[in-house]
C-alpha beads as a LAMMPS data file, in Angstrom:
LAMMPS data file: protein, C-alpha beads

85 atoms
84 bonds

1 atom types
1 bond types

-500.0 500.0 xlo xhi
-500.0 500.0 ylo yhi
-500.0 500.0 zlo zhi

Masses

1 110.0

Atoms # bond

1 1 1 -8.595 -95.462 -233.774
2 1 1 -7.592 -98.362 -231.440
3 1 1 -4.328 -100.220 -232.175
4 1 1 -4.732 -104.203 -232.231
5 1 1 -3.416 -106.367 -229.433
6 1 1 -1.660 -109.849 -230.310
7 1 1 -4.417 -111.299 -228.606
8 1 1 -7.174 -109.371 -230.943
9 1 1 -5.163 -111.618 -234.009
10 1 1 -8.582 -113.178 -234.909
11 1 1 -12.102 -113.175 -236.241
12 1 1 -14.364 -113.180 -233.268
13 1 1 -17.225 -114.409 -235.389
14 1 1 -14.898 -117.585 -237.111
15 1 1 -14.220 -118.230 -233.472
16 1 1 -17.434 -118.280 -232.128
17 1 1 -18.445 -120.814 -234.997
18 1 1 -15.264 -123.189 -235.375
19 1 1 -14.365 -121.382 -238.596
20 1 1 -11.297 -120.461 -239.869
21 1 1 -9.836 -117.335 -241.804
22 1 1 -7.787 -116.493 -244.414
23 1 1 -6.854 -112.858 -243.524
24 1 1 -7.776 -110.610 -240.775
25 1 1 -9.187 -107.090 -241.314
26 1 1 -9.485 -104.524 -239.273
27 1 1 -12.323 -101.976 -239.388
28 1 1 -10.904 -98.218 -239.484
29 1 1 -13.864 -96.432 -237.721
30 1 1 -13.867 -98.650 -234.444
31 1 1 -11.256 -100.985 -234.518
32 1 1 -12.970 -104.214 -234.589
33 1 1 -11.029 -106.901 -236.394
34 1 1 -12.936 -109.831 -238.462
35 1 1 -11.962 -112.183 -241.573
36 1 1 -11.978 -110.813 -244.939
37 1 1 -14.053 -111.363 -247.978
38 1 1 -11.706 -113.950 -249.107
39 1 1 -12.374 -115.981 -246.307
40 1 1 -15.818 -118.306 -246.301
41 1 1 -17.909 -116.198 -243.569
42 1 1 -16.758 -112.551 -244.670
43 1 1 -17.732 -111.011 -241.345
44 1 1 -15.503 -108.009 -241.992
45 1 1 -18.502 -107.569 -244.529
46 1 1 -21.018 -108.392 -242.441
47 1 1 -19.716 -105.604 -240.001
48 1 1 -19.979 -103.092 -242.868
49 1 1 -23.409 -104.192 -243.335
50 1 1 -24.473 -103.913 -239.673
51 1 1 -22.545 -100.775 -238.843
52 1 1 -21.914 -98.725 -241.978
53 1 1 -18.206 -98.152 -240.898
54 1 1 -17.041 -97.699 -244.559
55 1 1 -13.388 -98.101 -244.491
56 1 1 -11.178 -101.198 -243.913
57 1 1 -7.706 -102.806 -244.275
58 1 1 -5.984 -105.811 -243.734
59 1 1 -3.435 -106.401 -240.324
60 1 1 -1.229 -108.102 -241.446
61 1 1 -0.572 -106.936 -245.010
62 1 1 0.853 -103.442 -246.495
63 1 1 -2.375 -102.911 -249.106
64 1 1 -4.498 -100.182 -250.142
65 1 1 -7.804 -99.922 -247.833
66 1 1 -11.036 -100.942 -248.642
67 1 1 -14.218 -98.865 -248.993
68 1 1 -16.886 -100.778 -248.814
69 1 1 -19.247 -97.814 -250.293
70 1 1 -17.773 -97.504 -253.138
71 1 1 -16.712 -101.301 -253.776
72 1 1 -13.082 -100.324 -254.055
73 1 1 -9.625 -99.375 -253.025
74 1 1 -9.677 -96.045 -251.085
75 1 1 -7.771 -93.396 -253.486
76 1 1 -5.768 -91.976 -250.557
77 1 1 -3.241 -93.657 -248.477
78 1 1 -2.239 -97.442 -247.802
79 1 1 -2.812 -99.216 -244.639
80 1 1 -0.334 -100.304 -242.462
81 1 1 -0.681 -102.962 -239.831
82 1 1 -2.053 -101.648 -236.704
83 1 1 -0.531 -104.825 -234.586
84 1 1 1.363 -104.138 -231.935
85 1 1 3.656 -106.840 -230.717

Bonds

1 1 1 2
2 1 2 3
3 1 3 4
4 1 4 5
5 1 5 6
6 1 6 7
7 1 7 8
8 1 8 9
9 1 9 10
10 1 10 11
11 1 11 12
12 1 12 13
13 1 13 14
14 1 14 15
15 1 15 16
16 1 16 17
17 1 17 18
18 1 18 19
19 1 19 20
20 1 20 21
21 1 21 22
22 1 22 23
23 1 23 24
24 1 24 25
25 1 25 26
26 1 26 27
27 1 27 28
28 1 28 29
29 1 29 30
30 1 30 31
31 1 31 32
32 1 32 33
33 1 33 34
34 1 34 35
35 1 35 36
36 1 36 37
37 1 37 38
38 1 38 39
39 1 39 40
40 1 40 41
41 1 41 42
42 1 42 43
43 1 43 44
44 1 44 45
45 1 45 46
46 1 46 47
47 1 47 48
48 1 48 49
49 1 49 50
50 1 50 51
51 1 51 52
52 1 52 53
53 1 53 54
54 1 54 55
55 1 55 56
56 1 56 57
57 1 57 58
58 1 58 59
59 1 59 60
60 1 60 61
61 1 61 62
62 1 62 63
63 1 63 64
64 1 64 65
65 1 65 66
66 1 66 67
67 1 67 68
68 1 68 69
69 1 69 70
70 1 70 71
71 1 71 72
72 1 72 73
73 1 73 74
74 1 74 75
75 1 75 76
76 1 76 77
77 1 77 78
78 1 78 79
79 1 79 80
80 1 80 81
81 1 81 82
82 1 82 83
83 1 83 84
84 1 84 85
């Protein structure tokens, strides 16, 4: 899986918009990094939706994933930031 850059620290579709974000995830299958649900445009979500990449976790933040299948934390493992500075 690709490791974030500092210059990846954002939601591509908030940005595109004028939107904002309250916490970044990052998609475990590919990589690609979008706001959370807890954010007003949920694209991490809406990349879910459009890709079926199951698993995410947030950057920035030392939680359980996410598995968006199964509407809950993933039983194995917690997810570390992948942001390199």
């Amino acid at each position: 899986m690709p490791r974030s850059t500092l210059r990846d620290r954002g939601c591509r579709g908030c940005q595109e918009i004028g939107g904002d974000w309250v916490e970044l995830w990052q998609c475990l299958s590919c990589g690609w990094v979008a706001c959370s649900d807890t954010s007003d445009h949920r694209h991490a979500r809406a990349h879910y939706e459009e890709t079926d990449h199951p698993r995410a976790g947030p950057l920035q933040a030392v939680r359980p994933l996410w598995c968006y299948v199964h509407g809950a934390c993933c039983p194995v493992g917690t997810h570390r930031s992948l942001v390199t500075d």
